[in-house]
C-alpha positions in Angstrom: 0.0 0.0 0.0 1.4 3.1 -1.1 1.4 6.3 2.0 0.5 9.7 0.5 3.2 11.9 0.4 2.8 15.3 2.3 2.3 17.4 -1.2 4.3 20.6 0.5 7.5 18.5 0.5 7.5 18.7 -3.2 8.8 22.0 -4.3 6.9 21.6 -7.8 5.5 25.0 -9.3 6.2 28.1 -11.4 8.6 30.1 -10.9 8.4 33.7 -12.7 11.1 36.2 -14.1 9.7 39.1 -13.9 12.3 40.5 -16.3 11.0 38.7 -19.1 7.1 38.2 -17.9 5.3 41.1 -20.3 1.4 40.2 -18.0 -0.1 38.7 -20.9 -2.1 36.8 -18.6 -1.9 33.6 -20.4 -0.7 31.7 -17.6 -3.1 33.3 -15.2 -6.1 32.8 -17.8 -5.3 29.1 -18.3 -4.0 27.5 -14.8 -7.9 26.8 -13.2 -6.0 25.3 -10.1 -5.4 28.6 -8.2 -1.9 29.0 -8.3 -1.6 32.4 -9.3 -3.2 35.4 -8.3 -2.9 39.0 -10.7 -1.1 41.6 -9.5 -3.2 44.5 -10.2 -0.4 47.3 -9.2 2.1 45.2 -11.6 -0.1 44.4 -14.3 1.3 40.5 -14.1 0.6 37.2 -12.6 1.9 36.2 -9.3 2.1 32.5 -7.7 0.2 32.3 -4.5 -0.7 29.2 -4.1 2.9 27.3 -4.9 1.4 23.5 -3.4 -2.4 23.9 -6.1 0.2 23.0 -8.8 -0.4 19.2 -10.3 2.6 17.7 -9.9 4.4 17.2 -13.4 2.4 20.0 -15.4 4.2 22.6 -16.7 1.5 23.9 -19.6 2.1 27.0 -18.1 5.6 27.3 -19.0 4.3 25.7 -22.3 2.0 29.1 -23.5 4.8 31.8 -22.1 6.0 33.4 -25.2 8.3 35.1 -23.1 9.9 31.8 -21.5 9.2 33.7 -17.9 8.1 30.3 -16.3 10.2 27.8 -14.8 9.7 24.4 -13.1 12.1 22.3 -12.1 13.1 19.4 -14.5 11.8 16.1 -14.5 14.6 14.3 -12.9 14.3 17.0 -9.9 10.6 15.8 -9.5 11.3 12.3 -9.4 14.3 12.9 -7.1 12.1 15.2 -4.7 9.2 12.4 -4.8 11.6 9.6 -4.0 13.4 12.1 -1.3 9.4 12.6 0.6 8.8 8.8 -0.1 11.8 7.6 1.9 11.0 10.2 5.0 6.9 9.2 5.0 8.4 5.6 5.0 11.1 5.9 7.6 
C-alpha cells in the first residue's frame, strides 16, 4: 500500500522572471487550479498558491512566449518524490 506523500515536500511550481514576464495573462487565464493570483499594481501574474500546482504540469511554461516560467526538471521531481517517499516511509 502506497502512503500519500505530504504534497508541501514537493517544491513543484512556477517560478516567474519578472524581467522577461510582459502580464499577458496567459498563464493566469489558463491554470484553473489557483496557483496564481494577478497583480493589479504590476499588471502580471503572481504564484500564491505554490502547493495547487499538479505535480508534473508545466503547460504554463508551455504558453509563455516570453519563457518567464520555470519548473524544475523532471529528474528533480522524481528525485524530490523519492526524497518525501523515503521520509513518509522511515
Amino acid at each position: 500500500m502506497s502512503v500519500p506523500i505530504d504534497r508541501t515536500k514537493i517544491d513543484w511550481f512556477p517560478t516567474i522572471d519578472d524581467e522577461k514576464c510582459i502580464g499577458c495573462g496567459e498563464c493566469f487565464h489558463f491554470c484553473k487550479n489557483g496557483v496564481f493570483a494577478w497583480d493589479e499594481a504590476n499588471n502580471r501574474p503572481r504564484v500564491v498558491h505554490p502547493y495547487q500546482c499538479v505535480l508534473g504540469c508545466s503547460a504554463c511554461a508551455n504558453l509563455c512566449a516570453q519563457g518567464a516560467i520555470r519548473f524544475p526538471t523532471k529528474q528533480e521531481l522524481r528525485d524530490m518524490i523519492a526524497k518525501a517517499r523515503e521520509k513518509e516511509f522511515y
